[in-house]
N, C-alpha and C positions, 0 to 999 in steps of 0.2 A: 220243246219239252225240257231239255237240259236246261233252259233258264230259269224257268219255274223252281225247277230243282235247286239250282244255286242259289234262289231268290231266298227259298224256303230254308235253304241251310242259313244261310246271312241272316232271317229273323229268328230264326233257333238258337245262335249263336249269339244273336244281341239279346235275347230274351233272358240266356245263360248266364250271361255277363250280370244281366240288369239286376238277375232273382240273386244270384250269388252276391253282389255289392250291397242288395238291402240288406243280406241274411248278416252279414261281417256288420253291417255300419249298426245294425240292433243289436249286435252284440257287444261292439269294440266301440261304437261311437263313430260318429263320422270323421273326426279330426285326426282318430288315430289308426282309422284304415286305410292301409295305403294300396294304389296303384296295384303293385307287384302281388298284393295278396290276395286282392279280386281275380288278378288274370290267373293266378294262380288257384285259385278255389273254383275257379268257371272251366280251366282244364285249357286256358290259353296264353300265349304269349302276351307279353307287355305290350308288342308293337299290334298285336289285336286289337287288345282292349284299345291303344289310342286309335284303331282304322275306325272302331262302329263308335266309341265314343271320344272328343277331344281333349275333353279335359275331367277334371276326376268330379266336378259338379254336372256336368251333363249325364254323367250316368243316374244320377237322379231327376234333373231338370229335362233331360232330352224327352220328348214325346212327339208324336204327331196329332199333337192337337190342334194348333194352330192351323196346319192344312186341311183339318177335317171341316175347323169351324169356316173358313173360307170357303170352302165349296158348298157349306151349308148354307151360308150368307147366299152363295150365289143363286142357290134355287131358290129364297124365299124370291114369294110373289113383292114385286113393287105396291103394291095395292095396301101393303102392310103399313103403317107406321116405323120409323128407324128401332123405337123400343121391340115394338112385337117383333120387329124381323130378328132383334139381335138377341131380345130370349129364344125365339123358337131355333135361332139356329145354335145357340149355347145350349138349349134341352137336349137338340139332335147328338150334337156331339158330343154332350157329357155321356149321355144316355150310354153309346157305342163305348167308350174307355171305361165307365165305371162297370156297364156288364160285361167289357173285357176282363178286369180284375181288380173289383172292389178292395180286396185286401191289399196290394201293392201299393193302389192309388191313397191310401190309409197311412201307410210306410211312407210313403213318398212324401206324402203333407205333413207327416209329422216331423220328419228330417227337414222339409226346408224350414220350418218352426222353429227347431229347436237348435239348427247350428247357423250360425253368424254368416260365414261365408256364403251359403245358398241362400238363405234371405238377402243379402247385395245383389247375387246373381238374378235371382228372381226380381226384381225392382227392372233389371235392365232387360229381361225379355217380356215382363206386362207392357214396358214402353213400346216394345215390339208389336204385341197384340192391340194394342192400344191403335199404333198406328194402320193394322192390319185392318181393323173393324172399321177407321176412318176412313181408308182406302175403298174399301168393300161397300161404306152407307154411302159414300159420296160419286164412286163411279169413277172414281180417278186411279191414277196409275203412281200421284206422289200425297201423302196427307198431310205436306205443306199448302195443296191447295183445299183442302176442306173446309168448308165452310165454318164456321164457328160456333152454329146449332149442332150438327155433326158431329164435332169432338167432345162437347159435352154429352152427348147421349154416348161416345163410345167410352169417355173417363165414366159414367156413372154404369154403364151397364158393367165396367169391369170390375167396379169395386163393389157393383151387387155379388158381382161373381164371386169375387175374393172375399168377399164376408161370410157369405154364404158359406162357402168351404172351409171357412176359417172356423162357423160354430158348429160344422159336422166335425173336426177333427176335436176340438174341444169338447165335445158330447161326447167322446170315444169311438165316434164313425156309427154314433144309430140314427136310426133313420134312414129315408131312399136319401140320397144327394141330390140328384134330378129334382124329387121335389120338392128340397130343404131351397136350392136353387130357385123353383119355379113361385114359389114363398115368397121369397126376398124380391124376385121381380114384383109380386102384388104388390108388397110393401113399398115399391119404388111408385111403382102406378098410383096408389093411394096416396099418398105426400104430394103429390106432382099436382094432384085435381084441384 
């Protein structure tokens, strides 16, 4: 029981952090909010803020999406084709963070957007997912050995992804996401026949 409880403190805590750094960086701008003044508006220490985040872009970029989309990967049926396995398990897991908090996840994409530094960051953790969804279609444990069909369905499935996302924040965030997403996969399917 006490673990639960510290578990639940540690996500309350990063959740504090998280809500308190969008609130500063919409106000003050990402470049000119620093460090000291989130751990400080969140109600913690510096050496806090770097325990649940590393660096002052993860507090925007960190998520647990990637682990969600992997074990969503992992239950689709093989019976699927690589595209349908990789939308259904991108609906699953959007579905879950966007009905966690639509307006956050709004904040969040508009900030990597519109500052320089997280748009670099972001390039280097899609290569991430990238490899993550090659790993997951291919069955392997490294996505040097993926096959060559494989990594194309996971570069195209990601930049359905990112487009997608890309004309929901450009819209002002109307629309479901899921399925501004589920959209862009038809569009994929349709090109492809």
């Amino acid at each position: 029981m006490g673990g639960d409880w510290r578990e639940l403190k540690k996500a309350r805590t990063r959740a504090r952090i998280q809500q308190e750094a969008l609130r500063l960086f919409g106000e003050q701008g990402y470049e000119a909010t620093t460090v000291a003044r989130i751990a400080a508006a969140a109600g913690v220490s510096h050496t806090t803020f770097f325990r649940y985040f590393p660096t002052k872009e993860d507090v925007v970029l960190g998520d647990e999406y990637d682990p969600l989309l992997e074990e969503a990967l992992r239950r689709r049926p093989e019976s699927e084709d690589l595209i349908e396995r990789v939308r259904n398990a991108v609906g699953e897991g959007l579905a879950a963070v966007y009905a966690a908090d639509r307006d956050a996840l709004l904040a969040r994409v508009r900030l990597v957007l519109s500052a320089p530094p997280l748009r670099a960051r972001l390039w280097e953790q899609l290569l991430g997912t990238q490899a993550l969804l090659e790993r997951a279609l291919a069955g392997t444990g490294d996505s040097a050995e993926a096959p060559m069909r494989v990594r194309v369905v996971a570069a195209a499935c990601l930049a359905v992804l990112t487009t997608a996302i890309t004309a929901w924040e450009r819209d002002g965030g109307r629309g479901d996401l899921p399925a501004i997403v589920d959209e862009a996969f038809d569009h994929l399917r349709t090109e492809l026949r």
